[in-house]
MARTI-450099 format. One record per residue (C-alpha): residue number from 0; residue in three letters; x, z, y. Coordinates in steps of 0.1 Angstrom, whole numbers, plus 2048, in hexadecimal, padded with zeros to 3 digits. Example, Ala and Ser with C-alpha at 12.3 -4.5 7.8 and 13.67 -1.06 7.14 Angstrom:
BEGIN
0_ALA_87B_84E_7D3
1_SER_889_847_7F5
***
This chain:
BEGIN
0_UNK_1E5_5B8_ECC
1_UNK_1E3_5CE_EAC
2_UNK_202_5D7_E99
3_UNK_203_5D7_E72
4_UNK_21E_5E8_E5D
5_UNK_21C_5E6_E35
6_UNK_22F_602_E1C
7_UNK_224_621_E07
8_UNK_20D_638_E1B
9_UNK_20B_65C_E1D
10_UNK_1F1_672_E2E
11_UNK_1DB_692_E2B
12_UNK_1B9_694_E2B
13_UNK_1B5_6B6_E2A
14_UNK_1C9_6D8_E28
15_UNK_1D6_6DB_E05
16_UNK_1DD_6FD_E0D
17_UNK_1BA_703_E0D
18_UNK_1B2_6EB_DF0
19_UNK_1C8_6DF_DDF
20_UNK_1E1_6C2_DE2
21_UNK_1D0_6A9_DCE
22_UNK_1B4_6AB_DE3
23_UNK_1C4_6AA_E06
24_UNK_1E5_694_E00
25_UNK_1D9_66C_DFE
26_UNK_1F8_654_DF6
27_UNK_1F4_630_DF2
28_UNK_20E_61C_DE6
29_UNK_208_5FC_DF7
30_UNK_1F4_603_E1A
31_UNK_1F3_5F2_E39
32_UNK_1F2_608_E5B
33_UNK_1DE_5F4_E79
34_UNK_1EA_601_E9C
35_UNK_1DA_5FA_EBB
36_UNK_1DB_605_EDD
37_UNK_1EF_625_ED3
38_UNK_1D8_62C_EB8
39_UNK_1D1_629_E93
40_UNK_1B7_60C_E8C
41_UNK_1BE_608_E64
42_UNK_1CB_617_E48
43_UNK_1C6_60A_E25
44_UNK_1CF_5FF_E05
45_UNK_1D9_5DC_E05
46_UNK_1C1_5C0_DF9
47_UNK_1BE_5A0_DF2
48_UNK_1A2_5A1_E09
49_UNK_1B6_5B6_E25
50_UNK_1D3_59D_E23
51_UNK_1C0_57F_E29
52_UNK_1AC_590_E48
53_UNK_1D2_597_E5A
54_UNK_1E6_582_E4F
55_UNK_1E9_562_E62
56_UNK_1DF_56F_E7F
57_UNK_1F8_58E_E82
58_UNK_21A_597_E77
59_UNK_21D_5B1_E61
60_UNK_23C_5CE_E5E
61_UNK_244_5D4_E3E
62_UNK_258_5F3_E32
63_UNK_262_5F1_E0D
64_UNK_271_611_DF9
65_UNK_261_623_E13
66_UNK_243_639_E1E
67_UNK_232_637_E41
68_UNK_222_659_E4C
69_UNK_217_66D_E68
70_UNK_236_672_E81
71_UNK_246_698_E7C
72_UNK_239_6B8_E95
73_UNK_256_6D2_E9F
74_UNK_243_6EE_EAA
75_UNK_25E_704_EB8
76_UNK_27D_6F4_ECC
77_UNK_28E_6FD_EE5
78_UNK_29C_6DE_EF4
79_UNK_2B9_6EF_F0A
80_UNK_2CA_6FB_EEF
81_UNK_2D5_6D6_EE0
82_UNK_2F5_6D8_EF0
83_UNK_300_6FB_EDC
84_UNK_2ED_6F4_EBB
85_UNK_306_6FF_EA0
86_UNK_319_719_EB4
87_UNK_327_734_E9E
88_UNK_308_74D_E8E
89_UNK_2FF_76A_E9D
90_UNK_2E1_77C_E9A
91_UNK_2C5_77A_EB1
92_UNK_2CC_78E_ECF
93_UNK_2F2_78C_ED2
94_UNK_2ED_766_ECC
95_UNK_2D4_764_EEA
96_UNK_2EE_775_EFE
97_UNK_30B_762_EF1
98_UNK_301_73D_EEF
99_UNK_2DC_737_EFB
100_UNK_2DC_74A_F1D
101_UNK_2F7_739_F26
102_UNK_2EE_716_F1D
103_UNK_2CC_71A_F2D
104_UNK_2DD_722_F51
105_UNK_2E6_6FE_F54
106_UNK_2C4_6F4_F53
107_UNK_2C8_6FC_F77
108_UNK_2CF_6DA_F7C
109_UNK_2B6_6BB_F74
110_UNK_2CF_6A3_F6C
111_UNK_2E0_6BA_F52
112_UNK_2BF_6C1_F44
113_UNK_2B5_697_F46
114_UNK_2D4_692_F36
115_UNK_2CE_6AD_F17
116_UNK_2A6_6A4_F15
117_UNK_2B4_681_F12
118_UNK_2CD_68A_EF0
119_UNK_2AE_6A2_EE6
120_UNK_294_68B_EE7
121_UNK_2AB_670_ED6
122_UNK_2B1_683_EBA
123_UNK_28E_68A_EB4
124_UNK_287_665_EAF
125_UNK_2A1_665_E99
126_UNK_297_67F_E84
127_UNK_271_66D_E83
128_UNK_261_68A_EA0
129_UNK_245_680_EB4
130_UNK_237_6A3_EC1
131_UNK_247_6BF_EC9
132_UNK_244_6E2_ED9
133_UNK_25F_6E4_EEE
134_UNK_270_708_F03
135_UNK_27C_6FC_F26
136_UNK_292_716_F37
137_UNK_286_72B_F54
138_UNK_28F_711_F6D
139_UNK_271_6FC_F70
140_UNK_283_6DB_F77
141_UNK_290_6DA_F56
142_UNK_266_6D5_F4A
143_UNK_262_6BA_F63
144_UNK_280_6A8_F55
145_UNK_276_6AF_F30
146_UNK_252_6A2_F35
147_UNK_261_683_F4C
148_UNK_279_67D_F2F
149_UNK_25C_67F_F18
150_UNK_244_66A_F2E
151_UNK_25E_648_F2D
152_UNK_259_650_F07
153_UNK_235_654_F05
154_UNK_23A_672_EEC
155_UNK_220_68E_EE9
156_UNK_236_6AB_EF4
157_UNK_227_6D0_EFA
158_UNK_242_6DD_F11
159_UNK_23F_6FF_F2D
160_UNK_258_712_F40
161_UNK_265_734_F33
162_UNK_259_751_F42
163_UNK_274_76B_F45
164_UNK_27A_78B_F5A
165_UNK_28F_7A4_F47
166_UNK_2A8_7A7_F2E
167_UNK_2BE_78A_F37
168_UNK_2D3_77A_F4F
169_UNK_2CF_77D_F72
170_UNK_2D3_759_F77
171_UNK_2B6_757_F5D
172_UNK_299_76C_F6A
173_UNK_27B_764_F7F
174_UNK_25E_77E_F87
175_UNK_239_783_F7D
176_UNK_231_770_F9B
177_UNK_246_758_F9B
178_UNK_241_74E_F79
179_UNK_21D_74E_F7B
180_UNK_224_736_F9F
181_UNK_23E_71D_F88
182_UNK_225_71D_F6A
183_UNK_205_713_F78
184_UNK_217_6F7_F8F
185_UNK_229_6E9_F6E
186_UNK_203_6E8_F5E
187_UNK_1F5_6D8_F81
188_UNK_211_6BD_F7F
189_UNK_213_6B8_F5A
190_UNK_1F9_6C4_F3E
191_UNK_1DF_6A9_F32
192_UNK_1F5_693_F44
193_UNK_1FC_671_F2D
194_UNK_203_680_F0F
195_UNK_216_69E_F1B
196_UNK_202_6C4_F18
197_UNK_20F_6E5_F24
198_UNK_219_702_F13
199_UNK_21D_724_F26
200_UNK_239_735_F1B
201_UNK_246_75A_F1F
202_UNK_268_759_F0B
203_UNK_25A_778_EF2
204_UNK_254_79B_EFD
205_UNK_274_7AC_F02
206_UNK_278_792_F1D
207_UNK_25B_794_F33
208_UNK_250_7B6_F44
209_UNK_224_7C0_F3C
210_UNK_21F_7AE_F60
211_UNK_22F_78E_F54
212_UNK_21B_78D_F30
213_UNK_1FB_794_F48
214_UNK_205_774_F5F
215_UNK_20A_760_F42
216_UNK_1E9_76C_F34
217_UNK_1D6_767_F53
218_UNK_1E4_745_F51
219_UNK_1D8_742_F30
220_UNK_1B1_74C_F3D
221_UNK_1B7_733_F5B
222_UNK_1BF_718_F43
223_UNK_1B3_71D_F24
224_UNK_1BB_6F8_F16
225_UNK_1DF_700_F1B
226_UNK_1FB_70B_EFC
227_UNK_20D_729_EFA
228_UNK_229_72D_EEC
229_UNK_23D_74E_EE3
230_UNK_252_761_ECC
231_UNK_24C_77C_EB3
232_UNK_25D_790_E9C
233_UNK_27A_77D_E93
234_UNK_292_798_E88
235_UNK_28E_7BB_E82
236_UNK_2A1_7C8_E9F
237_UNK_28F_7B4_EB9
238_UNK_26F_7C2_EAA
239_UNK_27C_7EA_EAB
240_UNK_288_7DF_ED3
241_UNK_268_7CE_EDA
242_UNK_258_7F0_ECC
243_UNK_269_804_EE4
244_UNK_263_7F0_F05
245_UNK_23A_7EE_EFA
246_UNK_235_815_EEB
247_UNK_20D_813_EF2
248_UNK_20B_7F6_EDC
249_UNK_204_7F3_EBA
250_UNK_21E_7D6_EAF
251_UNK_22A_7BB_EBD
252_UNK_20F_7A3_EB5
253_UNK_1F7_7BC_EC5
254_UNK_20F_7B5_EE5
255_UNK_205_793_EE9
256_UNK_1E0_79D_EE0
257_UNK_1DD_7B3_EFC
258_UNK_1EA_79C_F18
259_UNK_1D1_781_F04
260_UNK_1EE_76C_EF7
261_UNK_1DE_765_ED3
262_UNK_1C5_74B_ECA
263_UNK_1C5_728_EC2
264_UNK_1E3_712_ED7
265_UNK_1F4_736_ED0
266_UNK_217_72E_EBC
267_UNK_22D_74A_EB6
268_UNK_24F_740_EAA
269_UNK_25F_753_E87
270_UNK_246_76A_E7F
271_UNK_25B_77B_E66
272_UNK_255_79D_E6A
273_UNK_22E_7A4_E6F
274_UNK_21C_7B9_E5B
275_UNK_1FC_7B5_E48
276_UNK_1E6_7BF_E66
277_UNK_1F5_7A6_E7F
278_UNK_1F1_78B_E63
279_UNK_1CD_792_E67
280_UNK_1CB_790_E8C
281_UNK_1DC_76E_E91
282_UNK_1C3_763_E71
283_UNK_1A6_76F_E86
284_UNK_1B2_762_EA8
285_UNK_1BD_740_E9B
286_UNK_1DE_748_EA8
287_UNK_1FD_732_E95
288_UNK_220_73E_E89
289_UNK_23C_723_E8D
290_UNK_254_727_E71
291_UNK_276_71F_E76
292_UNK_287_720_E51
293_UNK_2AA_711_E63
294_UNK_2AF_727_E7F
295_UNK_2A1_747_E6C
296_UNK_2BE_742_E51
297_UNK_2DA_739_E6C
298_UNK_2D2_75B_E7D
299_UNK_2CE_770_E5C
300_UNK_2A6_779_E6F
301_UNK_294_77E_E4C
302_UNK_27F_765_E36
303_UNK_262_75A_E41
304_UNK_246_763_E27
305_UNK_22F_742_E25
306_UNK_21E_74B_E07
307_UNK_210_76B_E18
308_UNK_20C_75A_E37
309_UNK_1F8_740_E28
310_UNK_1E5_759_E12
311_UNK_1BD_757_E0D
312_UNK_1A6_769_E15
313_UNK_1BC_769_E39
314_UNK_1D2_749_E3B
315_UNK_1E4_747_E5D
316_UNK_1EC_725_E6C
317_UNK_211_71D_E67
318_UNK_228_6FE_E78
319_UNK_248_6F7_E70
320_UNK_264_6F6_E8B
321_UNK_28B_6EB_E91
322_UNK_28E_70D_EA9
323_UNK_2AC_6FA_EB4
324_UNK_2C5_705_EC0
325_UNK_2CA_71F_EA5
326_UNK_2B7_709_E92
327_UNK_2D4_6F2_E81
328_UNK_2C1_6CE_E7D
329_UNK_2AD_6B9_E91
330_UNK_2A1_6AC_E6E
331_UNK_27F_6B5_E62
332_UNK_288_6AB_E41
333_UNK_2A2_6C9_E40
334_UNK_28D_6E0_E4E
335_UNK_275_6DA_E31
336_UNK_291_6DB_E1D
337_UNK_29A_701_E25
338_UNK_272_706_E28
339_UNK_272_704_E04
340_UNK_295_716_E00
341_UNK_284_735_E12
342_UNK_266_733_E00
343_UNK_279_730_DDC
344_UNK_288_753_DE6
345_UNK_267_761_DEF
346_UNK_25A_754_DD1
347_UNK_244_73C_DDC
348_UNK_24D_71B_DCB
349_UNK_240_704_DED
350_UNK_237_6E1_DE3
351_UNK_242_6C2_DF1
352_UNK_220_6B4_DFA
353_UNK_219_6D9_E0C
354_UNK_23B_6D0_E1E
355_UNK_236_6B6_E2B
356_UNK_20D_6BF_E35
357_UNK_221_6DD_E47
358_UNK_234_6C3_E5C
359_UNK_21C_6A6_E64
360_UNK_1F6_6B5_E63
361_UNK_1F8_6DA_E5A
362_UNK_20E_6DC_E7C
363_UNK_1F6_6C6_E8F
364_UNK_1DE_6DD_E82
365_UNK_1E9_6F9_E8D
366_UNK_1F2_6F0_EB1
367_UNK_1CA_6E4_EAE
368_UNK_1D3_6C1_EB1
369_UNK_1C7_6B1_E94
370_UNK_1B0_69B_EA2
371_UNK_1CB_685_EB6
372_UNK_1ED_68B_E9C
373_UNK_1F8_694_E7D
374_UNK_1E9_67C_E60
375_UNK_1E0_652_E60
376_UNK_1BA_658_E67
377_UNK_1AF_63A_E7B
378_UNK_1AA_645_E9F
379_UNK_1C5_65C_EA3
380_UNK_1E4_656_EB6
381_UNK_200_640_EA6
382_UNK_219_654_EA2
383_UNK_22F_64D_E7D
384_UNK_24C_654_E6E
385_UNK_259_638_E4F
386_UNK_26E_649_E34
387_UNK_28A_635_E24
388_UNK_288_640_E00
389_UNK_2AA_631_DF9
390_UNK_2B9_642_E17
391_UNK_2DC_648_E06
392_UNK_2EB_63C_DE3
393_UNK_2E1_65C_DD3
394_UNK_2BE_660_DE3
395_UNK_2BA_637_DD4
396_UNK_2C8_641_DB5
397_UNK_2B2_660_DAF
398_UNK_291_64E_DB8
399_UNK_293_63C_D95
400_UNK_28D_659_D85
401_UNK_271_668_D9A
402_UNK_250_669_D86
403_UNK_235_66D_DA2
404_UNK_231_66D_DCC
405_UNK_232_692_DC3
406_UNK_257_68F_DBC
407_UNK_260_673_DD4
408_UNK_254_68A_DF0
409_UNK_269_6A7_DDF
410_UNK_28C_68D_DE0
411_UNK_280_687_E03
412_UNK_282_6AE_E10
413_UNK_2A0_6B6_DF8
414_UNK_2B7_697_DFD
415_UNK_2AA_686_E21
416_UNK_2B2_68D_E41
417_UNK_2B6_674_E64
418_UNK_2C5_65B_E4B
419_UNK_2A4_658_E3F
420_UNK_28F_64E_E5B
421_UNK_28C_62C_E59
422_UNK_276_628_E78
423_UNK_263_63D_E8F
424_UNK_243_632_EA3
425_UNK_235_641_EC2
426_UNK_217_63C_ECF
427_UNK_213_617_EB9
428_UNK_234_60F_EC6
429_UNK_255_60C_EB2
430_UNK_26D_628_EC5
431_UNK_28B_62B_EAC
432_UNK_293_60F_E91
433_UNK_2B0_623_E7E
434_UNK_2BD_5FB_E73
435_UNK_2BE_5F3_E9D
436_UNK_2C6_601_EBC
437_UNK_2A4_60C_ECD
438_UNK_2B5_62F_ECF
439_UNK_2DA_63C_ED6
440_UNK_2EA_659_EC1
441_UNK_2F5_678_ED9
***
């Protein structure tokens, strides 16, 4: 039996990146969204006609002083690191050392790792995320609890085990071969299963010897539907070490190139510090950068240039991620909210309807999964987030004196965060009602 829920609409028709927002943002102030079967069946304005064909025969939701859109995409997560997110800042490397190594060596054991992917994947429903590209640890139970986790859910999750054979903890490495072995059972057992896909996932460069990247690579040929997920030039001094340990190549883009780790499913996390030439290459491959506004400011990495990213004649395909745990928020509303701090100082003043294309469609878009999340086309998966413009006293008060959808959605990325979900659907089916108890706080 078909679902109906009634409230403001928001959606994207197209990339306003690429033309404009007018053309791709459509907002309807009184809409109905028809879900069947996990799937989208309506979405239109109401009408007199439109009322009289449902009502009577099925119950509709309605959501005032709110707007119902696509459910939020974090493209960069490491879901280990939940239990250290908001440790004193370091940067990069000595925090890898100090706080994520050792957090991850737990993931030896499933039930630690049930009982964090548990809190992880609560939060996100909270915080109105139904997708996510997710880092496991090396240990490849703590995938087959994520994705179980996941499963009971029925969230889309892109999820792999991190490939790792140098530069860390004993207690963290694997080999080439072993890797390649843990991998390619992982994407046996899990990708394309329900809603679940695989990602393969070398940690980033300085981690994972030339015989690794070629494992993960030939994985990559032997399953070319499958992710991958990576990182690049997050700070300056991993770039200059990453130089060092790959002399015959010519940057660290042209790393993953050669061990054919770019194209489309590619997404390499941060991004910061690429040059003009590696721009051009992940345009031409198809190849994504996840940026990860929170994090990058918690670890003093850089600011992440969108406006040249973005730039014509060469846009590259950019998602938005939490990157917790250095990422500080499980809210995507806060992560747009530093989006557009970063972008102000690079002096790029980022919209909020570009914001919030970036973290429903643009990401789906760039993961190449448009065509089953990210907007309210009918026939996609029904996956939605409902925003409670009147959230807090001030975001209530402050809504009287917006003049457009333009500045509601602004409020929304400034003033929201998980206080403003008012409910978040999965698949058609109601998974977090912030007024209830479908889901427990951590």
């Amino acid at each position: 039996m078909p679902t109906f829920i009634r409230g403001a609409t928001l959606s994207y028709v197209a990339d306003p990146f690429a033309v404009g927002i007018e053309r791709a943002l459509r907002y309807e102030s009184d809409a109905i969204v028809g879900i069947e079967d996990g799937l989208i069946i309506l979405h239109a304005p109401v009408t007199a006609g439109l009322l009289a064909e449902i009502e009577g025969r099925f119950a509709i939701v309605r959501y005032p002083d709110a707007i119902i859109m696509a459910g939020f995409l974090d493209a960069h997560v490491h879901y280990a690191q939940t239990a250290i997110i908001g440790s004193h800042g370091e940067h990069l490397l000595d925090w890898l050392t100090k706080y994520a190594f050792p957090a991850e060596a737990a993931f030896r054991d499933p039930a630690h790792a049930r009982t964090v992917a548990q809190a992880y994947f609560g939060e996100n429903l909270r915080n109105g995320i139904t997708t996510a590209m997710v880092y496991g640890t090396v240990f490849p139970q703590s995938v087959d609890v994520l994705f179980e986790e996941s499963e009971r859910l029925g969230l889309r999750t892109i999820a792999g085990k991190v490939m790792m054979d140098r530069n860390a903890p004993a207690t963290l490495l694997d080999t080439a071969e072993q890797s390649y072995r843990d991998s390619k059972a992982l994407i046996e057992r899990w990708h394309g299963k329900g809603r679940s896909l695989y990602a393969i996932t070398p940690r980033f460069a300085a981690t994972s010897s030339a015989a690794q990247l070629e494992a993960a690579g030939t994985l990559r040929r032997e399953h070319p539907d499958c992710f991958v997920q990576t990182h690049i030039a997050e700070q300056l001094d991993e770039v200059e070490w990453v130089r060092k340990l790959f002399p015959g190549r010519s940057g660290y883009a042209d790393i993953y190139d050669h061990f054919g780790l770019l194209g489309r499913g590619v997404v390499l996390g941060h991004g910061i510090h690429l040059s003009e030439a590696e721009l051009q290459r992940l345009h031409g491959t198809g190849t994504a950068i996840a940026h990860c506004a929170t994090s990058n400011l918690f670890l003093g990495s850089g600011l992440f240039d969108l406006g040249r990213a973005k730039a014509a004649p060469r846009p590259v395909h950019v998602a938005l991620g939490t990157d917790l745990g250095a990422g500080t928020t499980f809210s995507m509303l806060q992560t747009l909210n530093e989006t557009y701090k970063v972008a102000q100082l690079k002096d790029y003043p980022l919209s909020a309807g570009h914001g919030f294309y970036l973290a429903t469609r643009g990401s789906a878009a760039a993961l190449g999964l448009e065509d089953r999340i990210g907007s309210l086309a009918t026939g996609l998966e029904a996956d939605l987030v409902v925003l409670d413009l009147h959230a807090t006293p001030l975001m209530k008060f402050r809504m009287q004196y917006a003049k457009d959808i333009h500045d509601v959605l602004f409020l929304l990325m400034t003033l929201g965060d998980d206080r403003a979900i008012r409910a978040t659907y999965v698949a058609g089916l109601l998974a977090h009602d912030r007024d209830g108890h479908s889901v427990p706080a951590i």
